[in-house]
HTML snippet that shows the backbone in 3Dmol.js (N, CA, C, O; Angstrom):
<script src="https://3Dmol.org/build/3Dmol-min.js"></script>
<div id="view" style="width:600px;height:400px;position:relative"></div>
<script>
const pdb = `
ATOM      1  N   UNK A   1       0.850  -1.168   0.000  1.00  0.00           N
ATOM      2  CA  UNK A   1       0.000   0.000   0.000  1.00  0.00           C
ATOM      3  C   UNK A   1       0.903   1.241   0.000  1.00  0.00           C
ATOM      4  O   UNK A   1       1.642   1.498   0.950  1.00  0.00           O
ATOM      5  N   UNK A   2       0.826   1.909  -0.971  1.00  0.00           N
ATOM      6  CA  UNK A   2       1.408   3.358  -1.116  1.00  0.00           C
ATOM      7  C   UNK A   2       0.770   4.471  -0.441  1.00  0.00           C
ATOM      8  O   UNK A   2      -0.384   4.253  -0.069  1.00  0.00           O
ATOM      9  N   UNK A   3       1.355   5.837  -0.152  1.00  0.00           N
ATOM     10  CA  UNK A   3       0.384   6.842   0.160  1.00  0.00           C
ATOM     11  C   UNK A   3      -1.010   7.255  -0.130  1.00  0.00           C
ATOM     12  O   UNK A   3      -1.881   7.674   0.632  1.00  0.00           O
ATOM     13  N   UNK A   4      -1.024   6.949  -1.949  1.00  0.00           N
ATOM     14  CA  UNK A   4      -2.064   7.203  -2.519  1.00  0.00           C
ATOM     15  C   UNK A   4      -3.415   6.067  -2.508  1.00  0.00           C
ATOM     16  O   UNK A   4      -4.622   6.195  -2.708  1.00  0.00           O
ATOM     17  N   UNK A   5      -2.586   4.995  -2.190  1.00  0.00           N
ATOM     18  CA  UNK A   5      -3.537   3.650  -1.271  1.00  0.00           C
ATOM     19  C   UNK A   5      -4.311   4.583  -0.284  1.00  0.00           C
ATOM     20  O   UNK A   5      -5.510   4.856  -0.336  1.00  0.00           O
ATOM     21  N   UNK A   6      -3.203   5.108   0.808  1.00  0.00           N
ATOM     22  CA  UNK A   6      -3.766   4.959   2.385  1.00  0.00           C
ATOM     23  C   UNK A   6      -4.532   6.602   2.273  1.00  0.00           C
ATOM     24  O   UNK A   6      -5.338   6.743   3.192  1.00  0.00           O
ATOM     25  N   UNK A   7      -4.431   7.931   1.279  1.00  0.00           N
ATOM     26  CA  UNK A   7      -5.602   8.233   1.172  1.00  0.00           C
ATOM     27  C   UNK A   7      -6.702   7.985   0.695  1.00  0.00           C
ATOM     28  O   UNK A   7      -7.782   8.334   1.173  1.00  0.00           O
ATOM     29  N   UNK A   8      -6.533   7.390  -0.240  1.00  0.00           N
ATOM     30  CA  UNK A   8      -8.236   6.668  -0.627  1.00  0.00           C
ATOM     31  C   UNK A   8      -8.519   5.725   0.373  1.00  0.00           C
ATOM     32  O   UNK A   8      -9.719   5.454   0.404  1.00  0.00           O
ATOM     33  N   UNK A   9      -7.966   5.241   1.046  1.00  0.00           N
ATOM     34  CA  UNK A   9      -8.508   4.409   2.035  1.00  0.00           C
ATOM     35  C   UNK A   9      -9.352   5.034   3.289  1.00  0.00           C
ATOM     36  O   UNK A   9     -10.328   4.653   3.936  1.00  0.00           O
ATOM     37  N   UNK A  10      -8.293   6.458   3.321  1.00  0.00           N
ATOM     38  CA  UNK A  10      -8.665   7.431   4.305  1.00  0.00           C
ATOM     39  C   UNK A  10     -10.244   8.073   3.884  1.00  0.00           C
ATOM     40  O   UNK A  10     -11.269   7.939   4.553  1.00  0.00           O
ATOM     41  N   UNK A  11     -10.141   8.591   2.951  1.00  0.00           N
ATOM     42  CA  UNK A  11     -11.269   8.977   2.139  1.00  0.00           C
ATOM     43  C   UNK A  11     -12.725   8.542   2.298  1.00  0.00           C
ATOM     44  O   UNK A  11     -13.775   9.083   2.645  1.00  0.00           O
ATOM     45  N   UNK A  12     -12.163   6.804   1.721  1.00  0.00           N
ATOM     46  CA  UNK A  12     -13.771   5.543   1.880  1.00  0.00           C
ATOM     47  C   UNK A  12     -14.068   5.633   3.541  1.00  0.00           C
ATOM     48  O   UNK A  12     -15.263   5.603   3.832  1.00  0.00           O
ATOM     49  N   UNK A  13     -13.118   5.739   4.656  1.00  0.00           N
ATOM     50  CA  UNK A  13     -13.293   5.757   6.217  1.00  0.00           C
ATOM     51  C   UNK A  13     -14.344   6.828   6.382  1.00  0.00           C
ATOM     52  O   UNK A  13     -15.490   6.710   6.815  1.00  0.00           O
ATOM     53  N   UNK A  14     -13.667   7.971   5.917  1.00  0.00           N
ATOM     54  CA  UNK A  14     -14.424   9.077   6.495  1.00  0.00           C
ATOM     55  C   UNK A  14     -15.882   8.875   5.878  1.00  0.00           C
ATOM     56  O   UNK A  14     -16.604   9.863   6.006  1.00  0.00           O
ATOM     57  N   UNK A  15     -16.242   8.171   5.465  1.00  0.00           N
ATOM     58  CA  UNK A  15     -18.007   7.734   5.197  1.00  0.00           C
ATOM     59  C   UNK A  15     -18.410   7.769   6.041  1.00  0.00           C
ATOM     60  O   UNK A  15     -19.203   8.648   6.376  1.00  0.00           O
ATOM     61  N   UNK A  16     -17.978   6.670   6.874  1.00  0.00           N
ATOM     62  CA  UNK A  16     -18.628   6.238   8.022  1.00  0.00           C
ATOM     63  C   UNK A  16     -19.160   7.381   9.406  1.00  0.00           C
ATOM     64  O   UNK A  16     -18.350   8.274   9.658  1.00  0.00           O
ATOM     65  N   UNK A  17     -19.885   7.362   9.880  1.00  0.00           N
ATOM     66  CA  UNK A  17     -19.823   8.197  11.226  1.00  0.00           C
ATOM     67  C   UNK A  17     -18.447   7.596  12.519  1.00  0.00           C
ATOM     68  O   UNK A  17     -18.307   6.548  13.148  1.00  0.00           O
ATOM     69  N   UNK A  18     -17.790   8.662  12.454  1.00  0.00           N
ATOM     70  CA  UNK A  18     -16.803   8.866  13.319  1.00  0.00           C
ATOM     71  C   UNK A  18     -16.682   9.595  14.474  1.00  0.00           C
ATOM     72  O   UNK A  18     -17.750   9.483  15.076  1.00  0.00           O
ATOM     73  N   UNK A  19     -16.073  10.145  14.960  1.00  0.00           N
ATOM     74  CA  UNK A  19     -15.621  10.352  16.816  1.00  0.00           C
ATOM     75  C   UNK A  19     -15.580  11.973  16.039  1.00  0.00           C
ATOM     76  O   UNK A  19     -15.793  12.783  16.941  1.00  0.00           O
ATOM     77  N   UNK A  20     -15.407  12.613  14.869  1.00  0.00           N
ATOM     78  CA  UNK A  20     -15.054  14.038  14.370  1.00  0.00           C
ATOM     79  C   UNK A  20     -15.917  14.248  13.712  1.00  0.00           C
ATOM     80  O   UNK A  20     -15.665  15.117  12.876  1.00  0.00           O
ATOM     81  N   UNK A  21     -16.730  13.914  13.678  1.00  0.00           N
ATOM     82  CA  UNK A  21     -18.690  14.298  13.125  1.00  0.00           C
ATOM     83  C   UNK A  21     -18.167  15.454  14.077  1.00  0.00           C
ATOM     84  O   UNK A  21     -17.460  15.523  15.083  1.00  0.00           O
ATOM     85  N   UNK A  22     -18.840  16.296  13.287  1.00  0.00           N
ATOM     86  CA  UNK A  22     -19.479  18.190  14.103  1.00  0.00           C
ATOM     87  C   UNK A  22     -18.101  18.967  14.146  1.00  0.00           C
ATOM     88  O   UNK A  22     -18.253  20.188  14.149  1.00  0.00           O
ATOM     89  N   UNK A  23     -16.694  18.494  14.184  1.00  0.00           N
ATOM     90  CA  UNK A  23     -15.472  19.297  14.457  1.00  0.00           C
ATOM     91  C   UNK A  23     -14.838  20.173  13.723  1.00  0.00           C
ATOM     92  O   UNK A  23     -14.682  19.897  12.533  1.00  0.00           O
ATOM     93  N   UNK A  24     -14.445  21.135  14.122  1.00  0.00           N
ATOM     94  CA  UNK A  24     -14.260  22.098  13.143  1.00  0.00           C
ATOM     95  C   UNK A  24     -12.200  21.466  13.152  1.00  0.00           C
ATOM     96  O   UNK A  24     -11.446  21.080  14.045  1.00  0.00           O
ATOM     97  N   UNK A  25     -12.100  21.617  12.116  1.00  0.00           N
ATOM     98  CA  UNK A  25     -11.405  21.368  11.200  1.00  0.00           C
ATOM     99  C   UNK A  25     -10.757  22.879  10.553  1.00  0.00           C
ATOM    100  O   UNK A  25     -11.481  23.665   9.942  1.00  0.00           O
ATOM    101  N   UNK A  26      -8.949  23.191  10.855  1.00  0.00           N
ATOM    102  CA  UNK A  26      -8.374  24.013  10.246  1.00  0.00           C
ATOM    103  C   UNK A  26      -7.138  23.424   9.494  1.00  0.00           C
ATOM    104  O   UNK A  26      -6.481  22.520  10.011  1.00  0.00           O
ATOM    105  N   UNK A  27      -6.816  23.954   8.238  1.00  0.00           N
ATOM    106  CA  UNK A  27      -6.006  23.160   7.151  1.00  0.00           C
ATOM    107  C   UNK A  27      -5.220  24.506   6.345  1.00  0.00           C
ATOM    108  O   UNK A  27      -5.510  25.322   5.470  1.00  0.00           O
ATOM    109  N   UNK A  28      -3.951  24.153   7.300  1.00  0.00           N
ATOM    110  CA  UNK A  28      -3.395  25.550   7.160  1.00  0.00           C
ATOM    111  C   UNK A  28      -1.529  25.063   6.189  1.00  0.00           C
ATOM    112  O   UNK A  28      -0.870  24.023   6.208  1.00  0.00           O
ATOM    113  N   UNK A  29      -1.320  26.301   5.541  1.00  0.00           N
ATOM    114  CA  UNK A  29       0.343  25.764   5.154  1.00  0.00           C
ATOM    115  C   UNK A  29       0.631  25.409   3.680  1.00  0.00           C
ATOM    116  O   UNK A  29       1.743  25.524   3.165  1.00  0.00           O
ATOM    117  N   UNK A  30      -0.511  24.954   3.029  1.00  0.00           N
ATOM    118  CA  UNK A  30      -0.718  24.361   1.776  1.00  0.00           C
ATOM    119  C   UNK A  30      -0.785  25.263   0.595  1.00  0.00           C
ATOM    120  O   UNK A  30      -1.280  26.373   0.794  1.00  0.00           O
ATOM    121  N   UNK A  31      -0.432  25.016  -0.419  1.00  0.00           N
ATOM    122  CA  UNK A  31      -0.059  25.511  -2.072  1.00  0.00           C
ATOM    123  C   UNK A  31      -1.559  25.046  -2.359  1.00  0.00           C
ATOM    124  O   UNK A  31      -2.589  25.714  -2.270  1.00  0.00           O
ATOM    125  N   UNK A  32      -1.360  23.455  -2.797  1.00  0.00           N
ATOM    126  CA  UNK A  32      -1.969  22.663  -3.538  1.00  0.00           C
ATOM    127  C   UNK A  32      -2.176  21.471  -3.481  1.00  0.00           C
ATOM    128  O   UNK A  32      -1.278  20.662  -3.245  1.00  0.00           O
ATOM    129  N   UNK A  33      -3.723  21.070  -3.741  1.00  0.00           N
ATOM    130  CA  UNK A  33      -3.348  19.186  -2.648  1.00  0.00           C
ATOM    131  C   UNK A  33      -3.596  18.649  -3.682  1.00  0.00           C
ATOM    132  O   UNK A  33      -4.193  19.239  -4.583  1.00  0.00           O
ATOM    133  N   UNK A  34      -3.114  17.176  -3.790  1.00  0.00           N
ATOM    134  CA  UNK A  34      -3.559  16.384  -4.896  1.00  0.00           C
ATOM    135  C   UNK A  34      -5.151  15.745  -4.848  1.00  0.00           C
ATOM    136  O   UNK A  34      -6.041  15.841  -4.004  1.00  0.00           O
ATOM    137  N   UNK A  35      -5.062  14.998  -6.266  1.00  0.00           N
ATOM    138  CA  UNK A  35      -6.645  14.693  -6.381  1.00  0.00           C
ATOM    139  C   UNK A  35      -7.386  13.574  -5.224  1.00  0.00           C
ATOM    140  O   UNK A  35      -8.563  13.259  -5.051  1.00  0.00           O
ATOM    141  N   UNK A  36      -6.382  13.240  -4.688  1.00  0.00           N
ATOM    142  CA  UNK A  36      -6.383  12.233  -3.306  1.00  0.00           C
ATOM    143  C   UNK A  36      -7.186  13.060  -1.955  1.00  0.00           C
ATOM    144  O   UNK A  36      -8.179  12.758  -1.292  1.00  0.00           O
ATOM    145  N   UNK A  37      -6.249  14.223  -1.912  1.00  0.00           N
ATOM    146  CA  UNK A  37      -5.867  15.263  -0.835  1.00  0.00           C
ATOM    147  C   UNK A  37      -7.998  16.185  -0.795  1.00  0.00           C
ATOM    148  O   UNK A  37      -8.853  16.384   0.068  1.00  0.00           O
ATOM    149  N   UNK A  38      -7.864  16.404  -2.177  1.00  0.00           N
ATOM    150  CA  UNK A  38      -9.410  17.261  -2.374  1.00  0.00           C
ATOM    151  C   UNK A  38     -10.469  16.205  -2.307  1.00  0.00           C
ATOM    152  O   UNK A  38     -11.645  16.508  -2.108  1.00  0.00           O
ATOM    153  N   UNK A  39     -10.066  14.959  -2.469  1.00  0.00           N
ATOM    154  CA  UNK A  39     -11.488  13.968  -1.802  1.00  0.00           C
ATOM    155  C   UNK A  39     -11.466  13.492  -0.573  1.00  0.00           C
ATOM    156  O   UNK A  39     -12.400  12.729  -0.323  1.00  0.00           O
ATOM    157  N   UNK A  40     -10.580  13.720   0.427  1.00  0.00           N
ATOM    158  CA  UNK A  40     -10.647  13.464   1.806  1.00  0.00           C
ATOM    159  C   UNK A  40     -11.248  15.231   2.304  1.00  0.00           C
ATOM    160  O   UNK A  40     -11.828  15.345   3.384  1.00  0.00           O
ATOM    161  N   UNK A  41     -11.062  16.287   1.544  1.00  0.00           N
ATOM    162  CA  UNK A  41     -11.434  17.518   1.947  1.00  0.00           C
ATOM    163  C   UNK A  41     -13.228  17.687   2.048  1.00  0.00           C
ATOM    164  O   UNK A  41     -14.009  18.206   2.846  1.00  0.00           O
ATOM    165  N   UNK A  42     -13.352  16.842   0.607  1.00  0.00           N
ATOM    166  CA  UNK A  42     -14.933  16.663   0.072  1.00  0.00           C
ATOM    167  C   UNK A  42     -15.344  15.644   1.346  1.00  0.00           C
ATOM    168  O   UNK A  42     -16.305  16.075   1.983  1.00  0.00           O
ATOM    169  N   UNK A  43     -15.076  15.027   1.582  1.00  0.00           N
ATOM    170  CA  UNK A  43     -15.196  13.791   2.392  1.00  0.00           C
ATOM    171  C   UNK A  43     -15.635  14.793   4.033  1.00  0.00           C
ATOM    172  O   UNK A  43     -16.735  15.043   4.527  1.00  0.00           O
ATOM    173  N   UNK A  44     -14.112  15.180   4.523  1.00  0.00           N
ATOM    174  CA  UNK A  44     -14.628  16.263   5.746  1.00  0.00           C
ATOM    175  C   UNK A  44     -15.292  17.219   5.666  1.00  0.00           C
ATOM    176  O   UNK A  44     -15.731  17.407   6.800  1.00  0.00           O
ATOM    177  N   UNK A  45     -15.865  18.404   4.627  1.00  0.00           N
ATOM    178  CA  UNK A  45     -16.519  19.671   4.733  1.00  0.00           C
ATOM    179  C   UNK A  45     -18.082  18.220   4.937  1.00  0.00           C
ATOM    180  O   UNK A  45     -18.847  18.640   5.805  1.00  0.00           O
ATOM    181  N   UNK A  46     -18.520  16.991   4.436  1.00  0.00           N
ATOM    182  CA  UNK A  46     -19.742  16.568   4.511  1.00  0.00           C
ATOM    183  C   UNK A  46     -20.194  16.674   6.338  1.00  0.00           C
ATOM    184  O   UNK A  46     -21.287  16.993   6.807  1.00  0.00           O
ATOM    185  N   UNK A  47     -18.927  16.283   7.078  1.00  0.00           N
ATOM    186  CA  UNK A  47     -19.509  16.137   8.407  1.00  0.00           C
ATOM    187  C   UNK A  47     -18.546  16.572   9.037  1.00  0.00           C
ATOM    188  O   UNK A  47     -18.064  15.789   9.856  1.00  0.00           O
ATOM    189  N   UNK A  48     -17.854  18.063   8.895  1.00  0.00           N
ATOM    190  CA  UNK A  48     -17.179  18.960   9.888  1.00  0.00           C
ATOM    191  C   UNK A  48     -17.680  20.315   9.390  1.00  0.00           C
ATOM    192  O   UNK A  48     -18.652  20.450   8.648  1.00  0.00           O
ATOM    193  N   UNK A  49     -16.728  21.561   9.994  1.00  0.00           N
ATOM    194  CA  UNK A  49     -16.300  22.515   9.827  1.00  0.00           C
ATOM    195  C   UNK A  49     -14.905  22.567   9.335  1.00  0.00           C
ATOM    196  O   UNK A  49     -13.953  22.522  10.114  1.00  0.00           O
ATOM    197  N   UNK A  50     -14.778  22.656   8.110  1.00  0.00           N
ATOM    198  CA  UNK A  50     -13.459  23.019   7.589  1.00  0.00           C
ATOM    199  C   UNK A  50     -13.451  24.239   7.132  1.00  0.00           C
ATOM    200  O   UNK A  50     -14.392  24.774   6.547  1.00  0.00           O
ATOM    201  N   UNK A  51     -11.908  24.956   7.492  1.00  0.00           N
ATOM    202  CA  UNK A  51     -11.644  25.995   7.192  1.00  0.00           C
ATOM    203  C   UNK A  51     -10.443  25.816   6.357  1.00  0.00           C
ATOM    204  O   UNK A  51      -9.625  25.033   6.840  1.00  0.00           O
ATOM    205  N   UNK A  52     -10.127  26.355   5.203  1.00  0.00           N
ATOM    206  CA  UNK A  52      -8.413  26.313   4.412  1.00  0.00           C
ATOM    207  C   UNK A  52      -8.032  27.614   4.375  1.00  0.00           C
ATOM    208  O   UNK A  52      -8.919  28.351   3.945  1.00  0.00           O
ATOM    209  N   UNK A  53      -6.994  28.166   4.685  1.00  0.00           N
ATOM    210  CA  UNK A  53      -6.339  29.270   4.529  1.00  0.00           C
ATOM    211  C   UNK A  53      -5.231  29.150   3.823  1.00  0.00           C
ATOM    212  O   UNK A  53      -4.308  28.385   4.106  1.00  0.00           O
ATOM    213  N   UNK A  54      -5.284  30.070   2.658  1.00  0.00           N
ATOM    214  CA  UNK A  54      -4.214  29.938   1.668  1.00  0.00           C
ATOM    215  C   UNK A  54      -4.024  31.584   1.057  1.00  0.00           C
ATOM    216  O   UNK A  54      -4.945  32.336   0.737  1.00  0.00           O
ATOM    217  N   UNK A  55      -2.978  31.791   1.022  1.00  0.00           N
ATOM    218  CA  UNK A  55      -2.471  33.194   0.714  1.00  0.00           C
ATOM    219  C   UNK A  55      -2.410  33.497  -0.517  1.00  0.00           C
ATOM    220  O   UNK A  55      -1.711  32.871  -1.314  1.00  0.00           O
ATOM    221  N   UNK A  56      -3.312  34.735  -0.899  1.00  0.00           N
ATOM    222  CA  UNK A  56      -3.724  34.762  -2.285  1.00  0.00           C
ATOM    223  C   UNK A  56      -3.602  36.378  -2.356  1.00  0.00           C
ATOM    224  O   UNK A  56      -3.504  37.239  -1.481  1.00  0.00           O
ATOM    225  N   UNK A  57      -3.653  36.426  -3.892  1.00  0.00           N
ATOM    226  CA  UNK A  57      -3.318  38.261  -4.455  1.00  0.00           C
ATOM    227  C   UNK A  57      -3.806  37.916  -5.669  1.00  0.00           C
ATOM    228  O   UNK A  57      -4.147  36.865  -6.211  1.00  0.00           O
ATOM    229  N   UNK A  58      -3.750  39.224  -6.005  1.00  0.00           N
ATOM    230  CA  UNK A  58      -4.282  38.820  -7.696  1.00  0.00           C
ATOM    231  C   UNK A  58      -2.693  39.218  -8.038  1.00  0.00           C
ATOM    232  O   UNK A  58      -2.285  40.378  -8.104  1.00  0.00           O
ATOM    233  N   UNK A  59      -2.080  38.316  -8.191  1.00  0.00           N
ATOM    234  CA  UNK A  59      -0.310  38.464  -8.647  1.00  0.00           C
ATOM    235  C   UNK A  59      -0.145  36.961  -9.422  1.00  0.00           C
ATOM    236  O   UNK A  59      -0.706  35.870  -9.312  1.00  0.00           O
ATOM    237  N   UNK A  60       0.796  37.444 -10.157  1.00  0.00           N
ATOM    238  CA  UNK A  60       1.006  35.980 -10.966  1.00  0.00           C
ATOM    239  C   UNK A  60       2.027  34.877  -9.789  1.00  0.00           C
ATOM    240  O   UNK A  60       1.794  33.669  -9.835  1.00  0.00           O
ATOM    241  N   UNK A  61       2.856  35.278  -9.032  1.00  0.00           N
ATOM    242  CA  UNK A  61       3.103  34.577  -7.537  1.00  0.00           C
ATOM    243  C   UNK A  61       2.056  33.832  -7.129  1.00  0.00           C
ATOM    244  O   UNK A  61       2.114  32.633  -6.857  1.00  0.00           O
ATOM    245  N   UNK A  62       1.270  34.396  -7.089  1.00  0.00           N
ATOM    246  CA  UNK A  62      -0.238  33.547  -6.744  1.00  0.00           C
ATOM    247  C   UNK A  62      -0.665  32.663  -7.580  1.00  0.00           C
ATOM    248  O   UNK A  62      -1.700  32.110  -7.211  1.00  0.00           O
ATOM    249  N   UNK A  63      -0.262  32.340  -8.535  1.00  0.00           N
ATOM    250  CA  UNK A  63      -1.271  31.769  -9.557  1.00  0.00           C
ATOM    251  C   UNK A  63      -1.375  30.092  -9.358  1.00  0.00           C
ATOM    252  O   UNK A  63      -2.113  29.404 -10.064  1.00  0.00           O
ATOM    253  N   UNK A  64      -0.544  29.559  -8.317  1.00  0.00           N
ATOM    254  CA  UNK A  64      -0.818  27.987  -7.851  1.00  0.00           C
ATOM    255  C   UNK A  64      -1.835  28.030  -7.012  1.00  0.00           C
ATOM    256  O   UNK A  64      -2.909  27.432  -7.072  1.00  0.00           O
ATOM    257  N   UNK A  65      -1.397  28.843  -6.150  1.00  0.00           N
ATOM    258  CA  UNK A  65      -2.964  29.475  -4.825  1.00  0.00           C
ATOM    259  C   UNK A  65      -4.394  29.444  -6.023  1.00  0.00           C
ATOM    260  O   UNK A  65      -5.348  28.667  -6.024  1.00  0.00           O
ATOM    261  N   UNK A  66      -4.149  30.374  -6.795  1.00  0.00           N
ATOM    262  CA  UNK A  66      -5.467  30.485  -7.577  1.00  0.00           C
ATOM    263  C   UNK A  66      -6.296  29.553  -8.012  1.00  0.00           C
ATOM    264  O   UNK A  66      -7.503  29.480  -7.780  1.00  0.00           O
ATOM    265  N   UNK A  67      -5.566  28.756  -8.719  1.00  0.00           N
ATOM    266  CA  UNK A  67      -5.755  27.288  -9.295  1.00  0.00           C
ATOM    267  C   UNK A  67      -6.165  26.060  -7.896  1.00  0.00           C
ATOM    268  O   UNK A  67      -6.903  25.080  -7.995  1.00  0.00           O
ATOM    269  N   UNK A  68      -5.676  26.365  -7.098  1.00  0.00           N
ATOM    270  CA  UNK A  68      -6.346  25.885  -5.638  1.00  0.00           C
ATOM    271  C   UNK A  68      -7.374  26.299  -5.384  1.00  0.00           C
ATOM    272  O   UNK A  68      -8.281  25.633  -5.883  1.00  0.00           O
ATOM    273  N   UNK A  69      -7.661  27.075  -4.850  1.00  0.00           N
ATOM    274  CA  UNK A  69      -9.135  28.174  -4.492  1.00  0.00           C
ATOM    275  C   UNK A  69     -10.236  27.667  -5.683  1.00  0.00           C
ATOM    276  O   UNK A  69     -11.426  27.493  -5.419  1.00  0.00           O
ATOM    277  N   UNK A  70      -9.642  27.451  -7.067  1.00  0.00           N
ATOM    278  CA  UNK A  70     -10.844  26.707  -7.995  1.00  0.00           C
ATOM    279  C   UNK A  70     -11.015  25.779  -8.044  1.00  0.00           C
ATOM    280  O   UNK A  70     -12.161  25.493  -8.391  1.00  0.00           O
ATOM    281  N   UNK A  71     -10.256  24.859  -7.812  1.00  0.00           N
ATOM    282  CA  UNK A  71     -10.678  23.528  -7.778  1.00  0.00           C
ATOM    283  C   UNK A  71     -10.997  23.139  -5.990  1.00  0.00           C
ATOM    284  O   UNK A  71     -11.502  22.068  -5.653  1.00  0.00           O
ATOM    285  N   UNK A  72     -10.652  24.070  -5.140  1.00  0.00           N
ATOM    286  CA  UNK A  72     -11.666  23.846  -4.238  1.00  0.00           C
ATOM    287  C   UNK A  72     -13.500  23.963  -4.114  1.00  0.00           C
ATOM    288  O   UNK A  72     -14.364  23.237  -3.622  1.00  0.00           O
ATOM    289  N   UNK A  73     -13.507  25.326  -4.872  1.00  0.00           N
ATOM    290  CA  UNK A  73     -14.744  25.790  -5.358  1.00  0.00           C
ATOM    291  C   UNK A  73     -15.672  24.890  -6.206  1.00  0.00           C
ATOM    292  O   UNK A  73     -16.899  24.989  -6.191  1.00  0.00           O
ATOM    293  N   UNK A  74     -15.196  24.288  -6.708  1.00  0.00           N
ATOM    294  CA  UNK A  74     -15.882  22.525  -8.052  1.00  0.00           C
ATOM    295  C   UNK A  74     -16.150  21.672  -6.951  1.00  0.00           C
ATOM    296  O   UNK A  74     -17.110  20.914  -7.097  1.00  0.00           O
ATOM    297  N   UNK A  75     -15.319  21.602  -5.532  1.00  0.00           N
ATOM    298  CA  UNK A  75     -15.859  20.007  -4.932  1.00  0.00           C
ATOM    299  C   UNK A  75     -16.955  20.842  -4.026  1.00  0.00           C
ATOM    300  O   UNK A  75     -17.725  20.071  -3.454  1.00  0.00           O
ATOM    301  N   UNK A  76     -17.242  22.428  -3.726  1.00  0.00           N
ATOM    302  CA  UNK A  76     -18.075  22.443  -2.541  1.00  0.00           C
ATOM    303  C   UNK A  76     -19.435  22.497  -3.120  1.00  0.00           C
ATOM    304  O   UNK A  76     -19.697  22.559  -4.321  1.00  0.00           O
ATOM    305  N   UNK A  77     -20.375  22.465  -2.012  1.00  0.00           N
ATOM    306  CA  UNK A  77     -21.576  22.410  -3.281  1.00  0.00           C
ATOM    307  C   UNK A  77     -22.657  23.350  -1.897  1.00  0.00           C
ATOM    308  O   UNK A  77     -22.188  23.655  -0.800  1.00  0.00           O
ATOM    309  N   UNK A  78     -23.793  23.583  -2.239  1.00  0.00           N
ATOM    310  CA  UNK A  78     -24.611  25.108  -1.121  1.00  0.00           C
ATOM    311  C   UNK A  78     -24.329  24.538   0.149  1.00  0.00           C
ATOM    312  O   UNK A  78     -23.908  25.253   1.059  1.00  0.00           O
ATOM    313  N   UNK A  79     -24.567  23.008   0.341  1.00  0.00           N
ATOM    314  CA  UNK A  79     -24.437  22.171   2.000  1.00  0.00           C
ATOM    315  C   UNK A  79     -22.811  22.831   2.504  1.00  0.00           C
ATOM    316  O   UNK A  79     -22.507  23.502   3.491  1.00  0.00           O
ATOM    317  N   UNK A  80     -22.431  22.593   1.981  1.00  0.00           N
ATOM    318  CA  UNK A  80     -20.675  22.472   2.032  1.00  0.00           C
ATOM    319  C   UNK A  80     -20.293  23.739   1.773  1.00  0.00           C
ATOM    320  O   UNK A  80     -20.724  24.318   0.776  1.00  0.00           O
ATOM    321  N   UNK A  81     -19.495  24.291   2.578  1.00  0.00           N
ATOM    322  CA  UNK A  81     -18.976  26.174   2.678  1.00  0.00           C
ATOM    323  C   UNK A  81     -17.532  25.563   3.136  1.00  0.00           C
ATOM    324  O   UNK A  81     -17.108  24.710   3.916  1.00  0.00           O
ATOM    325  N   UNK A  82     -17.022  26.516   2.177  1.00  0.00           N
ATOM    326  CA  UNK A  82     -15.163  25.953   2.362  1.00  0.00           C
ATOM    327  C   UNK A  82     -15.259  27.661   2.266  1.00  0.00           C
ATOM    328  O   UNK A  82     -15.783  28.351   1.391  1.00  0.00           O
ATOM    329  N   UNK A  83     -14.473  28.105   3.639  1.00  0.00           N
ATOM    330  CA  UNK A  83     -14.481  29.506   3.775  1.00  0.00           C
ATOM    331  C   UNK A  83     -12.845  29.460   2.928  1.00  0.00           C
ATOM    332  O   UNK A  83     -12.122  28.467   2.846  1.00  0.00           O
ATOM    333  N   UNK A  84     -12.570  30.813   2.375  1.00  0.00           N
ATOM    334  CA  UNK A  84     -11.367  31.094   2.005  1.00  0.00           C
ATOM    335  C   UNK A  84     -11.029  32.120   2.129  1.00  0.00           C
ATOM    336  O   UNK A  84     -11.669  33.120   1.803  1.00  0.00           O
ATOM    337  N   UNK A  85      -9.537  32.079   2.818  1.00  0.00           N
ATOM    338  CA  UNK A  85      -9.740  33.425   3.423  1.00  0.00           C
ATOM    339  C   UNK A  85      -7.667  33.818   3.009  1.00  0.00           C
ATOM    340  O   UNK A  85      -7.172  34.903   3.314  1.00  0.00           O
TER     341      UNK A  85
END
`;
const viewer = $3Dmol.createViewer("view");
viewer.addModel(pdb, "pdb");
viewer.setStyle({}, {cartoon: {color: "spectrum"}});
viewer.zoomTo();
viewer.render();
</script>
């Protein structure tokens, strides 16, 4: 089992009702997560409070941040609020 095993594994877990139902959840430090990384995110905004903070400008420096912030925006849906700040 590789990393990319033990997040999808992580991923299918968080289905279940767990001990972090209702917890708010902060996810701080990050560029850009892989396609692994944004379905364990989809997975927690269903039954937490997640917050991501990622440092953004309208600068071309920014432009990995940017590309983050959108493809965060595609997995949330009206239930699901991924604040960005």
């Amino acid at each position: 089992m590789d990393g990319n095993d033990e997040l999808n594994s992580l991923s299918k877990m968080l289905e279940i009702p767990t001990s972090i139902d209702g917890a708010k959840i902060w996810i701080d430090g990050f560029d850009g997560f892989t396609p692994q990384e944004l379905e364990i995110i989809k997975a927690l905004c269903k039954k937490t409070d997640v917050t991501i903070s990622l440092i953004w400008d309208d600068d071309e420096l920014f432009e990995l941040n940017q590309k983050t912030i959108d493809k965060l925006k595609k997995i949330s849906t009206i239930d699901e609020i991924i604040k960005l700040k």
